[in-house]
C-alpha positions in Angstrom: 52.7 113.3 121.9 56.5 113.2 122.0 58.6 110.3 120.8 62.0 112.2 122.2 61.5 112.4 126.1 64.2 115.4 126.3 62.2 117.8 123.8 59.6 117.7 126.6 59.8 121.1 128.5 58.3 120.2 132.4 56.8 123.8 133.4 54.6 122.2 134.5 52.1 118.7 136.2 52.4 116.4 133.0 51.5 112.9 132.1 53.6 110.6 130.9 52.7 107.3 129.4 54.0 104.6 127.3 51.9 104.0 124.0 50.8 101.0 122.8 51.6 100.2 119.2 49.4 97.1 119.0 46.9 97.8 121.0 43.4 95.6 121.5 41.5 96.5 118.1 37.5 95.7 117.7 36.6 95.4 114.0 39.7 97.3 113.7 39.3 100.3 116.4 40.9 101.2 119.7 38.7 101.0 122.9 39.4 102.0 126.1 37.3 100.6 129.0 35.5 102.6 132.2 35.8 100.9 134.9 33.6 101.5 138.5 35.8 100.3 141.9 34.8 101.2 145.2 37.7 101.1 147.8 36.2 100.8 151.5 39.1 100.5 153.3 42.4 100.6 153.2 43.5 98.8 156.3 42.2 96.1 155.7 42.5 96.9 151.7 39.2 96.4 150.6 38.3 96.6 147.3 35.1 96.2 145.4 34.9 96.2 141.1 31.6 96.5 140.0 30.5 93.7 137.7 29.9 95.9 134.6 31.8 98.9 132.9 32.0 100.7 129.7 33.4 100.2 126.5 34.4 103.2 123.9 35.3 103.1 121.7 37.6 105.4 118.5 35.3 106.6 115.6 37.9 106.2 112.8 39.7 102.8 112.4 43.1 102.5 113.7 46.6 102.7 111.6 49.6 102.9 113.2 51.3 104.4 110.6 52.9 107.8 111.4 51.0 110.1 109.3 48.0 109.0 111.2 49.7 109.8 114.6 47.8 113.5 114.9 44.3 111.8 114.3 42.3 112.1 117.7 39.7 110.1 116.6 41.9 107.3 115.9 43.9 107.2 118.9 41.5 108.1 121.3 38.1 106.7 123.0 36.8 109.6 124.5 33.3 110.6 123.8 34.0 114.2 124.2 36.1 114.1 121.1 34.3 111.2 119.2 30.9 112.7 118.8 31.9 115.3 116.5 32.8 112.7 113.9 30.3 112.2 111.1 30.9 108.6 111.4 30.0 108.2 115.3 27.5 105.9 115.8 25.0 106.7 118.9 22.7 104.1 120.2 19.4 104.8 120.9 18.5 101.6 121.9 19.1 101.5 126.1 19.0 97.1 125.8 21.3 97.2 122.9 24.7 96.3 124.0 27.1 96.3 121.5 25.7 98.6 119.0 27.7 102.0 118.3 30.9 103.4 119.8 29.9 102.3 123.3 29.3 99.2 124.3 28.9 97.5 127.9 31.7 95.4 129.2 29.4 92.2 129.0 29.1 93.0 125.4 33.0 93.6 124.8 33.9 90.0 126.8 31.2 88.3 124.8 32.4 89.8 121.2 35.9 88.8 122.4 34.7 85.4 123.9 33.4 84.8 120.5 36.9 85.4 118.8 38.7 82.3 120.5 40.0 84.8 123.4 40.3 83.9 127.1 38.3 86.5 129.3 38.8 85.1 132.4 42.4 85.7 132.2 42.1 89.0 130.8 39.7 89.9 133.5 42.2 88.6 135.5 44.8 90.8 134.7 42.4 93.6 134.8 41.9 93.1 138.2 45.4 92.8 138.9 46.0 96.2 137.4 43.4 97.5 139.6 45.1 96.3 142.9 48.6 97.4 141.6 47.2 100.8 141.0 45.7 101.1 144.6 48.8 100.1 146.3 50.8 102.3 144.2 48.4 105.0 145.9 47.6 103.7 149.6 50.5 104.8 151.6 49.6 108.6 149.9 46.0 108.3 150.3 46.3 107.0 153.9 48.8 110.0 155.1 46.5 112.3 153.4 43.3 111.2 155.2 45.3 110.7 159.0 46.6 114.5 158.1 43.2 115.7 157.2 40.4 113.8 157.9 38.6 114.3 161.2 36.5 110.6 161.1 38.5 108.8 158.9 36.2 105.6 158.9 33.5 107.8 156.8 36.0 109.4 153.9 34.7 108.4 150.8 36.2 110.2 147.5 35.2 109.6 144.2 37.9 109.4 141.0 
């Protein structure tokens, strides 16, 4: 992570993203959500958003002071980095939904139901993010598959 964008030395394909200093906190840690979207078509744009997802969540709970900034299981959901941590909790219960550092979608909108928030909106927005991130990609996408593709109405690629 760099707070100074011109330190950054571009050798090379980077990412670069904004981060959130308030970000949505469940009894105090970051998630992140996985999402499942099928795109069938891009003229007309179709696109499908499966009804559930997945929720991880961080193992240790999240301070945003700056000593803390270094801490990968503070700032990050993934499980591949998470599991290692003495404090991750695994489920072993396949009906339990919101037990542990992952947790079903239905179970995150419920707790978050529960807390005086408005899911509808949020999913709203969600969904809007979705759509803006497809169209940011079509015109790409589309060239790519005319270019490539031999029967484009039976491309399917998976992100």
């Amino acid at each position: 992570m760099e707070d100074q964008p011109e330190k950054i030395i571009i050798d090379e394909s980077v990412i670069v993203a904004q981060y959130i200093n308030n970000p949505l906190l469940v009894d105090g840690h970051k998630c992140d959500l996985r999402l499942y979207v099928a795109v069938t078509s891009y003229d007309p744009l179709l696109i499908y958003l499966y009804e559930e997802g997945l929720v991880r969540f961080a193992t240790v709970k999240y301070d945003g002071g700056h000593q803390y900034v270094w801490n990968p299981c503070m700032h990050l959901c993934n499980y591949s980095i998470n599991k290692f941590h003495v404090d991750y909790i695994k489920s072993e219960d396949p009906d339990a939904e919101d037990v542990g550092h992952k947790w079903t979608l239905s179970a995150l909108l419920r707790h978050l139901r529960s807390m005086g928030q408005d899911t509808e909106l949020l999913m709203q927005r969600i969904e809007d993010v979705i759509v803006k991130s497809i169209l940011a990609t079509a015109s790409g996408i589309v060239s790519g598959v005319k270019q490539f593709v031999k029967h484009p109405d039976t491309c399917f690629g998976k992100l």
